[in-house]
C-alpha positions, 0 to 999 in steps of 0.5 A: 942710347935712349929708346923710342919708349924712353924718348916718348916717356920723357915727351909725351907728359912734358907735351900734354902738360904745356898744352893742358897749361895754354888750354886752360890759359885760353879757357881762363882767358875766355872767362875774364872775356865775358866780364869785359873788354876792360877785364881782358886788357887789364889780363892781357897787360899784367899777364905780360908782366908776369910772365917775364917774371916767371920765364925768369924763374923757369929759366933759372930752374932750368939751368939747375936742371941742366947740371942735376941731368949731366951729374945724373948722366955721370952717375954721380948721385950724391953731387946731383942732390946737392946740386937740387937742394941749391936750386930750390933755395936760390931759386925760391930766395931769388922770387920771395926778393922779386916779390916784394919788391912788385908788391911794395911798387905795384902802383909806380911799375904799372903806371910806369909801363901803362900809364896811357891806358883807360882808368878802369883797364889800370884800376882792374890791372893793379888788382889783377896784379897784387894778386899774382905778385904774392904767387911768384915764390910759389910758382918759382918753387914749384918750377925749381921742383919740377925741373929737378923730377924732368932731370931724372926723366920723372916727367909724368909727376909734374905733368899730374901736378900741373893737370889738377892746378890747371882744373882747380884754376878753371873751377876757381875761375868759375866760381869767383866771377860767376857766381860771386861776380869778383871780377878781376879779384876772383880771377887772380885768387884762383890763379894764387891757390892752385899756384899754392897747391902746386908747390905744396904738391910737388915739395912733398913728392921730392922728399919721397925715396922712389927717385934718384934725387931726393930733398928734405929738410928744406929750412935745413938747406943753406948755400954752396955758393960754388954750385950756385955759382954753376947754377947761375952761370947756366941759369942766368944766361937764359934768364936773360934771354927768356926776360928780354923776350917778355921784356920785348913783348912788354915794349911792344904791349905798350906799344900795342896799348896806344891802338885802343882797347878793340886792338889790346883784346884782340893782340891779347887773344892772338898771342894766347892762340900763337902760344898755345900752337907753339906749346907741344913743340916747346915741350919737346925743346924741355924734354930734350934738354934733359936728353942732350944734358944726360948725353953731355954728361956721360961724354956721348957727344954724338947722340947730342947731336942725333937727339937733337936733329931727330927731335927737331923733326918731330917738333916740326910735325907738331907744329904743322899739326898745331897750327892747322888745329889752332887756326880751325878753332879761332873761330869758335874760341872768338865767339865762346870768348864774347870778343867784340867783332872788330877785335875777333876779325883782327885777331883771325887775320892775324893768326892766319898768317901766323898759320902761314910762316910759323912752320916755316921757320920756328923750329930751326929757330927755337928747338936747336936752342934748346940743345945748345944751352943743355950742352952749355952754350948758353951765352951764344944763344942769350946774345943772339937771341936778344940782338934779333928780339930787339932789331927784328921784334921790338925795333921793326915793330915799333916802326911798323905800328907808329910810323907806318900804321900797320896797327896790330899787325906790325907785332906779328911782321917783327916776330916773323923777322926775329924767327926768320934771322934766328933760325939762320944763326942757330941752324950755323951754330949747331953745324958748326959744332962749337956748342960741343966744346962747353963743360958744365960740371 
């Protein structure tokens, strides 16, 4: 059994560091602000691009966590190694191939995606984009690394690692656009360096001996493709899942790009303040997959399943606490962020409804989740989750906003459908228990 202090060892660090993560989000996001509606948009687009890339790669290293936590539940130490040094390389192989390719179609992609926005919002949106093109192998690195250090409950390092970048990018940030006035460019160069420094950072902790899992030699490392295929068969399932959810979010941006730039800053600044809500509780879903892992790899099927009911409980509480803190500082954070007024009443409509239904509905929908793909169940919560993304949050929304002339507040009826519809299946699912019968190693 885990103890209270162990549980809130494991959670306390994963919660601040996704908090610290959307904090200093929204603070770099009030900086682009001030340089412009067309700065912010051309964030907001890219961003959304990004982060489907890098969900991706977070999944994958999630999926290795999930096999480094259930041989460390076994106490098999040697096969848990092994099964690190595979995720670094397939991990850092799979982005450096990403990469390239972004880098080498930057222009077609986003013209392929945006090309009905304004021509400064594309002109600062291929900048913003080359920028953070060239950080993908370092954030896949440093994801791989960190999901490795969660495995064996180390959940403070990354946390500490995290802080620093994060401080360094808000200083970076500040310097480039205010004092040498680089725009978008000095944005994306501070957002490239801390990445930088965080894969540097933790690289050289994982080689220390204080841990159970411990990785040198790192262009010594050459594929077993067995345990690879182990990796992928976890990581690849959320990946997918994980993608279509950006890939979805990126449907509707285009979507959202034909209501004009007032809309694009103000959905912009609305998914920042949803996100950043959503942040604790989400770090409770990361740090209870390695709980459920360890548990499922030592064969104590019962405390998966305790471990998971009591940490929905506590993310509930989270977000109900979230929520009421985000909606109090929406108000501020539009007028710090120089937002338009017509942008800033849009986006404080829309977050009070999210204040309204999110806890009534996002925990069952996300936290459970998390459990089952730690148990194995991967494949179940990849089709759910991307039949009511695209029924409830792509499809419902599109009608809404084209059709029905919701405007920006079409996204946000379709989100509320896709957590309402996922909340059932996977409340079923986990009563159901048939996510116990999944063998991972």
């Amino acid at each position: 059994m885990f103890s209270n202090k162990m549980i809130a060892g494991i959670l306390i660090p994963v919660v601040l560091e996704q908090l610290l993560n959307s904090i200093m989000g929204t603070a770099d996001t009030m900086m682009v602000s001030n340089i412009g509606s067309a700065a912010i948009s051309a964030v907001s687009l890219v961003d959304s691009i990004n982060i489907l890339v890098i969900q991706a790669f977070s999944a994958l290293a999630a999926g290795g966590a999930i096999v480094c936590s259930q041989y460390i539940g076994q106490q098999n130490k040697k096969m848990a190694n092994e099964s690190a040094r595979q995720v670094l390389f397939i991990i850092t192989a799979i982005s450096i191939a990403v990469s390239v390719l972004c880098l080498g179609f930057k222009k077609p992609l986003l013209r392929l995606i945006f090309g009905s926005v304004e021509a400064d919002v594309m002109r600062a949106s291929e900048t913003y984009f080359f920028y953070t093109a060239i950080s993908f192998p370092f954030i896949a690195a440093y994801d791989s690394a960190a999901s490795i250090f969660r495995a064996q409950e180390n959940t403070k390092g990354p946390m500490l690692i995290s802080m620093i970048s994060n401080a360094m990018n808000i200083v970076g940030n500040a310097i480039m656009i205010w004092i040498f006035h680089m725009g978008v460019a000095g944005a994306a160069i501070s957002t490239l360096v801390s990445r930088i420094f965080c894969a540097v950072v933790v690289l050289i902790q994982l080689r220390k001996d204080r841990q159970p899992i411990v990785v040198r030699d790192y262009l010594k490392i050459r594929p077993d493709w067995a345990m690879i295929r182990r990796i992928l068969g976890i990581g690849i399932p959320s990946g997918v899942e994980n993608s279509m959810f950006q890939l979805g979010k990126l449907a509707i941006q285009s979507t959202v790009s034909t209501l004009g730039t007032t809309a694009i800053a103000a959905q912009a600044m609305t998914n920042i303040l949803e996100n950043l809500n959503g942040m604790a509780a989400i770090g409770i879903g990361v740090g209870l997959m390695t709980i459920v892992g360890q548990c499922m790899g030592a064969y104590r099927k019962d405390e998966a399943v305790y471990y998971i009911k009591k940490l929905s409980v506590i993310a509930e509480v989270a977000i109900i606490v979230s929520c009421l803190l985000v909606f109090a500082l929406t108000g501020p954070v539009t007028v710090l962020g120089g937002m338009e007024p017509a942008s800033a009443k849009m986006c404080f409509h829309m977050v009070i409804w999210i204040t309204i239904v999110k806890p009534i509905v996002w925990t069952l929908a996300f936290i459970p989740a998390y459990g089952l793909r730690a148990a194995g169940d991967v494949k179940f919560s990849m089709a759910a989750s991307c039949i009511t993304m695209w029924l409830c949050r792509f499809c419902l929304c599109v009608i809404l906003i084209r059709f029905l002339e919701f405007g920006t507040m079409g996204v946000w009826i379709g989100m509320f459908a896709d957590w309402t519809v996922r909340a059932v299946i996977f409340t079923w699912r986990f009563h159901s228990r048939r996510w116990l019968r999944y063998k991972v190693i």
